[in-house]
Backbone bond lengths (Angstrom), bond angles and torsions (degrees), N, CA, C in turn:
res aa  C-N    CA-C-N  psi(-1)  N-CA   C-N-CA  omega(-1)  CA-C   N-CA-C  phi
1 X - - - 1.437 - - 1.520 110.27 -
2 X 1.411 124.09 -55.49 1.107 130.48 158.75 1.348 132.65 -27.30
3 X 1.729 114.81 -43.07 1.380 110.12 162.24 1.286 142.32 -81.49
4 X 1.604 100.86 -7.25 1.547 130.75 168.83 1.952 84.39 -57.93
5 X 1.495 106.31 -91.26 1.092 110.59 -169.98 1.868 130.80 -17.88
6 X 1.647 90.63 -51.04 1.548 78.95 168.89 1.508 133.94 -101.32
7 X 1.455 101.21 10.85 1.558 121.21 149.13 1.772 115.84 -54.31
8 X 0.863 78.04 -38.22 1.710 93.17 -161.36 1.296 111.90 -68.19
9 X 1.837 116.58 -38.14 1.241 128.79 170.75 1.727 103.76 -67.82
10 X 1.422 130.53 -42.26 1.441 108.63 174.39 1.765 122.96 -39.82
11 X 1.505 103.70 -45.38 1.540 119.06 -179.84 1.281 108.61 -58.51
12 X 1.295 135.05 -14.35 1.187 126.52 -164.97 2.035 113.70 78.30
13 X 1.126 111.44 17.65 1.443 127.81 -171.23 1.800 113.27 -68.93
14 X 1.623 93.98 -56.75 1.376 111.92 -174.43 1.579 102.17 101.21
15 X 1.355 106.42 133.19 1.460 114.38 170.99 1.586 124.46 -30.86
16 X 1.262 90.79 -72.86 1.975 107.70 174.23 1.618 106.13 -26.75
17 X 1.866 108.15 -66.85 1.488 104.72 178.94 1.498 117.39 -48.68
18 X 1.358 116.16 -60.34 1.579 120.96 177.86 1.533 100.78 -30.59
19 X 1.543 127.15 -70.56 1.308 124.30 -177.12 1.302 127.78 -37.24
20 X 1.090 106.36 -51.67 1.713 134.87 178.14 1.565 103.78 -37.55
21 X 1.684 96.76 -65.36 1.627 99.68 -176.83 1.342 117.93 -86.18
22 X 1.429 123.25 8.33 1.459 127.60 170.13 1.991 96.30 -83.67
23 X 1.372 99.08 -42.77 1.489 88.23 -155.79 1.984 96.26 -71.22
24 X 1.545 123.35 -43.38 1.061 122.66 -161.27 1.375 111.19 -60.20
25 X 1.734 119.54 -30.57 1.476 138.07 170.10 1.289 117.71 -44.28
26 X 1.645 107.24 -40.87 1.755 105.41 -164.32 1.733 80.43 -112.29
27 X 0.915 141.83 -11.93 1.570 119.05 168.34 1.557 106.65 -25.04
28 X 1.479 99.64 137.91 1.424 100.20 148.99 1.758 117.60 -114.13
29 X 1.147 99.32 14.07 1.457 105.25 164.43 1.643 125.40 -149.24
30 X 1.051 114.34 163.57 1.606 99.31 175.73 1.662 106.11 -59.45
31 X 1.583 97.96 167.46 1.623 98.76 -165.41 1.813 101.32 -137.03
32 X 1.157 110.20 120.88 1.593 111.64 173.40 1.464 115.85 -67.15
33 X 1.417 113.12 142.35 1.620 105.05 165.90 1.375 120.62 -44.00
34 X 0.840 119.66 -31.47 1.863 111.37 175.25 1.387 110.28 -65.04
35 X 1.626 124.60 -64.26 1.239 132.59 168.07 1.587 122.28 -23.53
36 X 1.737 104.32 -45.50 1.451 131.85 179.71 1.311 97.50 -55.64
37 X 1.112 124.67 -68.15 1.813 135.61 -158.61 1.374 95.13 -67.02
38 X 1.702 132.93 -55.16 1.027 116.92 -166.47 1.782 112.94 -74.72
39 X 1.292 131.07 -28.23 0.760 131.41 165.72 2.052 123.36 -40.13
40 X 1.588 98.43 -53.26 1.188 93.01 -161.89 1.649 90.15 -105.45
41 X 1.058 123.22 0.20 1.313 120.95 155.67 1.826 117.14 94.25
42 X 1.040 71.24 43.80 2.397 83.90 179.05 1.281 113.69 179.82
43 X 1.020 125.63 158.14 1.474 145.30 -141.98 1.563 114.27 -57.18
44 X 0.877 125.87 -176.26 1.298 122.99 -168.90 1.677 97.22 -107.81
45 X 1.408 118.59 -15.55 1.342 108.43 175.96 1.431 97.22 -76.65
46 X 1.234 122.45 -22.70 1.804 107.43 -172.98 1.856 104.52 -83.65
47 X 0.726 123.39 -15.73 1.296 124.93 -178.65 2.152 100.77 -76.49
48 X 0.847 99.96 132.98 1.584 107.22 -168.40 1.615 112.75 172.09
49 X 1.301 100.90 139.64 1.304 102.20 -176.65 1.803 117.21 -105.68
């Protein structure tokens, strides 16, 4: 997940996004915004697509 993240900063993405789509990729289930935040570890305002 981590290397998503700083992949993501080459693109001009921003870390957070990189995470976002690392974590939703390996889901094995759908994931609630709360789940989201606690997962990648910050608020639910940073979680956004």
């Amino acid at each position: 997940m981590k290397a998503l993240g700083i992949q993501s900063r080459f693109w001009s993405m921003g870390r957070i996004t990189g995470d976002l789509y690392a974590v939703l990729y390996t889901a094995s289930k759908l994931l609630t915004l709360a789940e989201l935040s606690h997962e990648l570890n910050v608020t639910k305002g940073n979680v956004r697509y």
